[in-house]
Structures are given as structure tokens and as C-alpha cells.
C-alpha positions as CSV (number, residue, x, y, z in Angstrom):
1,X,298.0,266.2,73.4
2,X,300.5,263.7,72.4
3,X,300.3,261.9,68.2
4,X,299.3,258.7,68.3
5,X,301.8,256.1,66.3
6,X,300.3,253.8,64.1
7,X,302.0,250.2,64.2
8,X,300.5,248.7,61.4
9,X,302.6,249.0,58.8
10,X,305.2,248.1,61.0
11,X,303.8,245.1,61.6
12,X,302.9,244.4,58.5
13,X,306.4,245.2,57.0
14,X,307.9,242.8,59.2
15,X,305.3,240.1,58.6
16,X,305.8,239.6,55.1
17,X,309.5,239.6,55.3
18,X,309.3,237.0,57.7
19,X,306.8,235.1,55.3
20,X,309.5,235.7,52.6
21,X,312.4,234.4,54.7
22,X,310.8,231.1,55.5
23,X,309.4,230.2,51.9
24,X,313.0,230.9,50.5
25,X,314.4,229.0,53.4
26,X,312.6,226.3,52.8
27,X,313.8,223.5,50.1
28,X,313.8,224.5,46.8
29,X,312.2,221.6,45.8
30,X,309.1,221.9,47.7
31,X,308.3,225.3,45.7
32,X,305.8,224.2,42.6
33,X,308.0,223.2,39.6
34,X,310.5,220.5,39.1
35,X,313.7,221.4,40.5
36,X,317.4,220.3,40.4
37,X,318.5,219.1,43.4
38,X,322.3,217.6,44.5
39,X,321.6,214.0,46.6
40,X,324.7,212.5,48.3
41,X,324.8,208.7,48.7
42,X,327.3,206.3,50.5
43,X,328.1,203.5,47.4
44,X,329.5,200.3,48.3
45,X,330.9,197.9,45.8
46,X,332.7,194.5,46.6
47,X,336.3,194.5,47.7
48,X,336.6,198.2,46.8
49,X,337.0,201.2,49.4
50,X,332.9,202.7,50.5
51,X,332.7,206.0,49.1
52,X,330.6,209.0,48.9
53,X,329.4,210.8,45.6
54,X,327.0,213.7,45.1
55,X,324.6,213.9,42.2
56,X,322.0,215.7,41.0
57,X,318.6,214.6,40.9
58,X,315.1,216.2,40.0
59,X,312.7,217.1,42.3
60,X,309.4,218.8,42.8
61,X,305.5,218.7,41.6
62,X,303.8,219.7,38.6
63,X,300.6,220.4,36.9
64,X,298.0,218.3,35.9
65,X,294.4,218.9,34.7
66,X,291.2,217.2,33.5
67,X,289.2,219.0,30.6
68,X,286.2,217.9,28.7
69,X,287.1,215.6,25.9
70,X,287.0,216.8,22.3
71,X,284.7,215.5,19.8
72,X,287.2,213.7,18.0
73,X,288.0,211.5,21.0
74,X,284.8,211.0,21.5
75,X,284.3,209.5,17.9
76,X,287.0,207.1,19.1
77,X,286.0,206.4,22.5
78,X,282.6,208.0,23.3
79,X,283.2,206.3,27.1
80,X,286.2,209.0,27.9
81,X,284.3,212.2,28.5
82,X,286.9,213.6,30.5
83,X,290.8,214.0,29.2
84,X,293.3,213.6,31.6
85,X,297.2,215.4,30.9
86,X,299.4,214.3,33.7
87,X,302.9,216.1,34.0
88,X,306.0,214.7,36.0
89,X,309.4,216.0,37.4
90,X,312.0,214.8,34.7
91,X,315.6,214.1,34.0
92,X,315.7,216.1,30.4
93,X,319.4,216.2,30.0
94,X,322.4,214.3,32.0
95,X,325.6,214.6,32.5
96,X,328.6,211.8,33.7
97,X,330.1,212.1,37.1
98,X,333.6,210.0,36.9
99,X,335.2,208.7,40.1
100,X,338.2,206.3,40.3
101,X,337.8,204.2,43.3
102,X,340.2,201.9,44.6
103,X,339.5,198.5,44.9
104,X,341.5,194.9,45.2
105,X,342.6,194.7,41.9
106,X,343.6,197.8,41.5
107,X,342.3,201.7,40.6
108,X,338.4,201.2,38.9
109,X,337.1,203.9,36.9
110,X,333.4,204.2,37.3
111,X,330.4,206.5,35.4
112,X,327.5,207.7,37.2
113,X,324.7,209.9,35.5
114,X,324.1,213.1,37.4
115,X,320.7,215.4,36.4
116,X,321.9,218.3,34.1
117,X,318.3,219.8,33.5
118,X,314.6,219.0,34.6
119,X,311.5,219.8,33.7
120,X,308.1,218.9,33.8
121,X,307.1,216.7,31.3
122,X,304.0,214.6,30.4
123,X,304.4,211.3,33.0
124,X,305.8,208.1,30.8
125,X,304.1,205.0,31.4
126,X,306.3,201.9,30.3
């Protein structure tokens, strides 16, 4: 009588490389963390030639938690029983991106601030 073949870890071999393909084909941004990310825009500035410029930008989603406040905060303000920390993708360090564009009076040198680093970082409110 003939062996019979077991599939399965065939299958399942092929199955999680094909999970693996799509997550990595997917954006890198949309993986948890805060990720740098190049963003091409058309600019347009009075009298001067449209052009396009690439920068980098940050981009993603990160943690944020509740606890049970500590008894010091609630010497303070015995009303917040639960402590919020809130992170956010952010710009840590930039760096300049210099074009020269030309425009009616002549060649303009312009500065645009391109992401170097991100990371998450507790959300600013201002």
C-alpha cells in the first residue's frame, strides 16, 4: 500500500511566508512605532517656476496607557484617580533641504526642514 503525504507543513510553510510578505509589503509606517517616511509635494511660489521637493516626515502610532494615580497626585488632586501618559510620533532631530529655484527676479535660494530622526515622545500640548 502506497505512503500517504502529509501537506501540512507544506501549507503551513507557505502560509506564513505569505503573511510575512504582505506585513513587510505593507507601509512601513503603518507597523507600531513612529517611522521616518520621504513625502513629495508640488510647491508653488509667486512668479517663480512650480517645483517638486521630497522630505522626510514622521509617521506612525505609539503607546499610551492609563494607570492608577499615585498617592502623591492624589494629595494634589484627589479627583484624578487615573494617570493618563500619552506618546506621539515626533520630529526629534532635522535637517535642511536647499533648493535654488528660479523665479522673476532671478535664482532664489530657499530652506526647507526635512525629518532626520523620530521617535515617540510624550504628546506636547501648546
Amino acid at each position: 500500500m502506497g505512503k500517504k503525504l502529509n501537506y501540512f507543513p507544506i501549507f503551513f510553510i507557505f502560509f506564513i511566508l505569505t503573511m510575512l510578505e504582505s506585513s513587510y509589503c505593507q507601509g512601513i509606517w503603518r507597523r507600531p512605532g513612529c517611522h521616518k517616511v520621504g513625502h513629495t509635494r508640488k510647491v508653488s511660489i509667486p512668479d517663480c517656476v512650480e517645483f517638486h521637493i521630497t522630505t522626510n516626515a514622521c509617521r506612525g502610532f505609539c503607546e499610551s496607557w492609563s494607570i492608577p494615580s499615585g498617592m502623591e497626585t492624589l494629595r494634589v488632586n484627589p479627583f484624578q484617580v487615573i494617570t493618563s501618559v500619552g506618546q506621539c510620533c515626533n520630529i526629534m532631530e532635522t535637517e535642511d533641504v536647499d533648493v535654488k529655484v528660479m523665479c522673476l527676479e532671478g535664482i532664489r535660494e530657499l530652506t526647507f526642514k526635512s525629518a532626520k530622526t523620530c521617535s515617540c515622545y510624550h504628546c506636547k500640548k501648546d
